[in-house]
C-alpha positions in Angstrom: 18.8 -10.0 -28.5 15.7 -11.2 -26.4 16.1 -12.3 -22.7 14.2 -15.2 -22.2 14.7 -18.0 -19.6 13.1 -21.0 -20.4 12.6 -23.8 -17.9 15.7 -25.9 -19.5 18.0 -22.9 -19.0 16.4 -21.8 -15.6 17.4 -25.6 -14.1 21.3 -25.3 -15.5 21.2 -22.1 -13.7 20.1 -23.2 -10.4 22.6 -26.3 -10.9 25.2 -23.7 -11.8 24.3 -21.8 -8.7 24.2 -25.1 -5.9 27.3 -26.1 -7.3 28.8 -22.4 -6.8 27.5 -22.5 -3.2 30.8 -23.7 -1.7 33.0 -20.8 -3.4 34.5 -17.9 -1.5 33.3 -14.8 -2.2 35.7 -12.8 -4.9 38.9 -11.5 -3.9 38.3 -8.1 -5.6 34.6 -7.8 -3.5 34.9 -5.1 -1.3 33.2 -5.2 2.4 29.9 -3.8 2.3 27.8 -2.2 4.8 24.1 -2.8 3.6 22.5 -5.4 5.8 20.1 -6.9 2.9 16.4 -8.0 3.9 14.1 -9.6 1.7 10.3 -9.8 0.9 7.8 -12.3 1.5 6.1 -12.2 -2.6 7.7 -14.6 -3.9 6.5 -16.9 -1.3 3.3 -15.8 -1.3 2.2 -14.4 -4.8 0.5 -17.0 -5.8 -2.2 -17.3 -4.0 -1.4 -14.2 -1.4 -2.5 -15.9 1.6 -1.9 -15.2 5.7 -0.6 -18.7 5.8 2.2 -18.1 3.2 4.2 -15.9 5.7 5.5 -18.6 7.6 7.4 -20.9 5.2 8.7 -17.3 3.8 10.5 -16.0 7.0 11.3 -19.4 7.5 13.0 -19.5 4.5 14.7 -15.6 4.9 16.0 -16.4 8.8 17.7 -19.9 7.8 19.2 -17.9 4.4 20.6 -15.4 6.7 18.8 -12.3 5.4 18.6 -9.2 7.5 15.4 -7.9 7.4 11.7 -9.2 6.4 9.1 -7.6 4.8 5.2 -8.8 3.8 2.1 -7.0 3.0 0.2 -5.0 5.5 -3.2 -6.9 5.6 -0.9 -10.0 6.2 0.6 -8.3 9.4 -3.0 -7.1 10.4 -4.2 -10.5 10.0 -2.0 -12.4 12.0 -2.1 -9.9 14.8 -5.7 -10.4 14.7 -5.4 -14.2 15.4 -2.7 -13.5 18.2 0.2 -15.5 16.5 2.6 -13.1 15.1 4.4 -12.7 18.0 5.2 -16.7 18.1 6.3 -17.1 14.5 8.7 -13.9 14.7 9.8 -15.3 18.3 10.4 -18.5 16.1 12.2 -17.5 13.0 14.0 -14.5 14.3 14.9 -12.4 11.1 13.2 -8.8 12.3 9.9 -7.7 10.2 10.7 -4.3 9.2 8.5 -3.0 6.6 5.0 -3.6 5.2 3.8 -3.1 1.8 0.4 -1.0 1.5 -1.1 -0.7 -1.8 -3.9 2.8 -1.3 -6.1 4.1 -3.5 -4.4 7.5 -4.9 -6.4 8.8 -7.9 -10.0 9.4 -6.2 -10.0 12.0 -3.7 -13.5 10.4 -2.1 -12.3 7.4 -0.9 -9.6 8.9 0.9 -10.9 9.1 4.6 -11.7 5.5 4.7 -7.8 4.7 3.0 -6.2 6.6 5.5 -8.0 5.6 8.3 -7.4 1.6 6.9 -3.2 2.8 6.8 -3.2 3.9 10.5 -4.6 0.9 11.5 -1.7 -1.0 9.6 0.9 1.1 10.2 -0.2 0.8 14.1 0.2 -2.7 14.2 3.3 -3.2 12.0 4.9 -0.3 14.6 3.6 -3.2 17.7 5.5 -5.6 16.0 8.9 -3.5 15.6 8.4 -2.4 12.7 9.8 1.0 10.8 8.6 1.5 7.3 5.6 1.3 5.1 6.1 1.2 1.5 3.6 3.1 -0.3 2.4 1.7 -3.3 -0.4 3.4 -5.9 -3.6 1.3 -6.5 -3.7 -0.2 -10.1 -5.3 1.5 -13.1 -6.5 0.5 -17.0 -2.8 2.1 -18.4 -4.4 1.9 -21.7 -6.0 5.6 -21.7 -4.6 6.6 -18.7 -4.3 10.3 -18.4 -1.5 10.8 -15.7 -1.8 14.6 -16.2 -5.4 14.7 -15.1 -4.7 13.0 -11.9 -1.2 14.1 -10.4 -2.6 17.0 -7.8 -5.1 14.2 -6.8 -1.6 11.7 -6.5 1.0 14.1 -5.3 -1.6 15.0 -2.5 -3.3 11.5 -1.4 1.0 10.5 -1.3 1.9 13.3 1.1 -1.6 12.6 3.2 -0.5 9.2 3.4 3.0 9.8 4.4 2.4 12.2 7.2 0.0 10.2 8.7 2.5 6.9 8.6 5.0 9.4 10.1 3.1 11.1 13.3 2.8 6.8 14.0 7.5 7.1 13.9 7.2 5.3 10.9 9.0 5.7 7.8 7.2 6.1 4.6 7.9 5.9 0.9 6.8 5.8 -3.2 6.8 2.4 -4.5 6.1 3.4 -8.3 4.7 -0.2 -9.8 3.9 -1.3 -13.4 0.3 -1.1 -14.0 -0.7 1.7 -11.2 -1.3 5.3 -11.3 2.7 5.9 -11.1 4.2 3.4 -13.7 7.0 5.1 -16.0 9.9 7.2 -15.0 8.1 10.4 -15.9 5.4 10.1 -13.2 8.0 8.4 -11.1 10.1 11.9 -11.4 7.1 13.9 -11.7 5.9 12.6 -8.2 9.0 13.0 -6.2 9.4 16.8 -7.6 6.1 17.8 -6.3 5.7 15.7 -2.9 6.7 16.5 0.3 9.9 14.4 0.7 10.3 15.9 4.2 7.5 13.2 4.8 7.4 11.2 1.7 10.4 9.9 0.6 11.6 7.7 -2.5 11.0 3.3 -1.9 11.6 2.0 -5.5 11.3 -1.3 -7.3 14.4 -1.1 -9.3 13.5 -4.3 -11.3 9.8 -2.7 -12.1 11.8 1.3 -12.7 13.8 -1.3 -15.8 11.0 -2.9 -17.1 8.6 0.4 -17.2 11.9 1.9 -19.3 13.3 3.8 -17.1 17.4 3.0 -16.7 17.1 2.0 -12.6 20.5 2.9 -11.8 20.1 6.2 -13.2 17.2 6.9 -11.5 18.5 5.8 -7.9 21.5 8.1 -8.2 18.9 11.0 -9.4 17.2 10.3 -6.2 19.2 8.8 -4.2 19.3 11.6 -1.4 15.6 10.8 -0.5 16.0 6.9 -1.5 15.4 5.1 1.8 13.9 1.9 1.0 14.1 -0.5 -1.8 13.4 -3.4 -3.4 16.1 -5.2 -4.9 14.8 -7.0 -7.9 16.4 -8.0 -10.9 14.7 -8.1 -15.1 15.5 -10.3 -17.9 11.9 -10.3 -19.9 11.6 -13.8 -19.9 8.3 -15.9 -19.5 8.6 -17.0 -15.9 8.0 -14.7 -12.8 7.0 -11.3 -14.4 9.7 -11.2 -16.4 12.0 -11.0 -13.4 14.7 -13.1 -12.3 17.2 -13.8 -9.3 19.4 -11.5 -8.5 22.6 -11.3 -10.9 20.7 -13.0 -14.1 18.8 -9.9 -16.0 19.8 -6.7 -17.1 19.2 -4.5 -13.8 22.8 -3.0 -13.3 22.4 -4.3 -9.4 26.3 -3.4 -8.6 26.1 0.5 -9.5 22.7 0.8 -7.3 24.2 -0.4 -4.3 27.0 1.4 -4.9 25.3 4.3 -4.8 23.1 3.4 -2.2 26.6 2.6 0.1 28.1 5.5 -0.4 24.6 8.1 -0.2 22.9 6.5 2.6 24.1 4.9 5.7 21.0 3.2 6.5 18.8 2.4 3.6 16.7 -0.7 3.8 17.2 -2.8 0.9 14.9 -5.8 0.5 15.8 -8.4 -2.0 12.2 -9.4 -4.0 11.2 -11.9 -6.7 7.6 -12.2 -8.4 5.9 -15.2 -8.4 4.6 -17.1 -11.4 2.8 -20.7 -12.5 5.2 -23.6 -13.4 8.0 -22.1 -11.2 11.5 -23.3 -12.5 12.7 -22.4 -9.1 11.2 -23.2 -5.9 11.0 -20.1 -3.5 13.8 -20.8 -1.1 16.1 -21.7 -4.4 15.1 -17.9 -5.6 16.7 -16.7 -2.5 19.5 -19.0 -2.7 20.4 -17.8 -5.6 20.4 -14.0 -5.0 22.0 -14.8 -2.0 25.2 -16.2 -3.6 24.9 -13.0 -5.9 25.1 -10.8 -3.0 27.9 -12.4 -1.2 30.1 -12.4 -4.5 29.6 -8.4 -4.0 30.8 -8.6 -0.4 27.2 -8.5 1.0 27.0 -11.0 4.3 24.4 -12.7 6.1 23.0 -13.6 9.5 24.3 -16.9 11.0 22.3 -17.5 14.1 
């Protein structure tokens, strides 16, 4: 059977999720310890602007959600306009993590990479920050010869992560569809060369389901080094990537934060939705959404 969402069944959806809003969270949920963050893309996607952060951890600190997370030049650019420190002071939800797409495959351009991450990973650390999310730059999949560019990966990844590191932060893999580390045999072939003393494991399950991989089975394989996370649920349907809110696709979402809560008392798990034209959802409803998904597993959120 095909997954697909169209825009008909996307609005029953959302009307089935308002009208749920008022329901108690399940008897049989158990308490969970996770405190659940969330990323600014779906905000922001489309077009990836400065000015898109705003309504975005507007959104997250009214929602509740723990944590906040946007992309590094985003961070960089409102630091250098001197009003970051007024919209965090505003919309209290902490920022946490930044996501850093770097060049991995050509050894020549590595210098002027790692000297751009230090500068990001310095001012996300200013801010209170703790993790960058490490994410490979795209390639032409079609011809791609993963083989031929793995020492050139595993090493650029490890270069990366150290440096991100001697700053206190945290860093992480984030394997993406249409990069240099797509499918769950690069994924697995990364991780079980690199240096996870430095470089540890910061998935997208929704992307680890729709490159093929089973996403659950992969977090438990790694879940020892699994420290950060995007929480983002697949159906295949024609809005948003293919993704979905939280609860609606095929991403078995209750055994990887199952593992995650019993493997890692700390982990930082960021909820995350792609953008797309002709949303069926508006942003904030996305979160919604997810939201009620979470607190039907026991998950709670912020109040103040």
């Amino acid at each position: 059977m095909t997954h697909t969402l169209n825009r008909r069944a996307f609005t029953r959806t959302l009307l089935a999720s308002v009208g749920a809003a008022a329901l108690p969270v399940r008897a049989d949920a158990q308490a969970r310890k996770l405190r659940i963050g969330c990323t600014a893309l779906i905000w922001g996607a489309l077009p990836r602007t400065p000015e898109n952060f705003e309504p975005a951890i507007k959104d997250m600190s009214e929602l509740g959600y723990h944590r906040a997370e946007t992309f590094a030049s985003i961070v960089e650019d409102w630091d250098k306009k001197g009003t970051l420190t007024g919209l965090l002071a505003k919309y209290p939800t902490p920022l946490y993590s930044a996501y850093a797409t770097m060049q991995v495959v050509d050894p020549a351009v590595r210098k002027e990479e790692l000297a751009k991450l230090k500068t990001w990973a310095s001012v996300l650390k200013k801010y209170g920050g703790r993790f960058v999310v490490l994410a490979p730059n795209g390639v032409k999949r079609e011809g791609y010869a993963f083989k031929e560019h793995k020492a050139n990966i595993v090493a650029a990844l490890n270069e990366y992560a150290m440096a991100v590191n001697d700053l206190g932060l945290g860093a992480g893999l984030h394997q993406h569809t249409g990069t240099a580390v797509e499918t769950r045999d690069e994924t697995y072939a990364v991780m079980e060369a690199a240096d996870t003393k430095h470089l540890k494991f910061a998935p997208d399950v929704g992307q680890l389901q729709k490159g093929g991989a089973d996403a659950a089975q992969v977090i438990k394989d790694f879940q020892a080094i699994t420290v950060h996370m995007h929480l983002k649920d697949w159906i295949g349907g024609e809005h948003m990537a293919g993704y979905c809110p939280l609860g609606l696709g095929k991403v078995d979402l209750k055994s990887i934060l199952d593992t995650m809560e019993k493997t890692n008392p700390e982990p930082s798990i960021m909820h995350e939705l792609d953008g797309s034209p002709n949303m069926p959802y508006t942003a904030r409803q996305t979160a919604e959404i997810s939201k009620k998904f979470l607190q039907g597993l026991g998950y709670s959120f912020r109040t103040t």
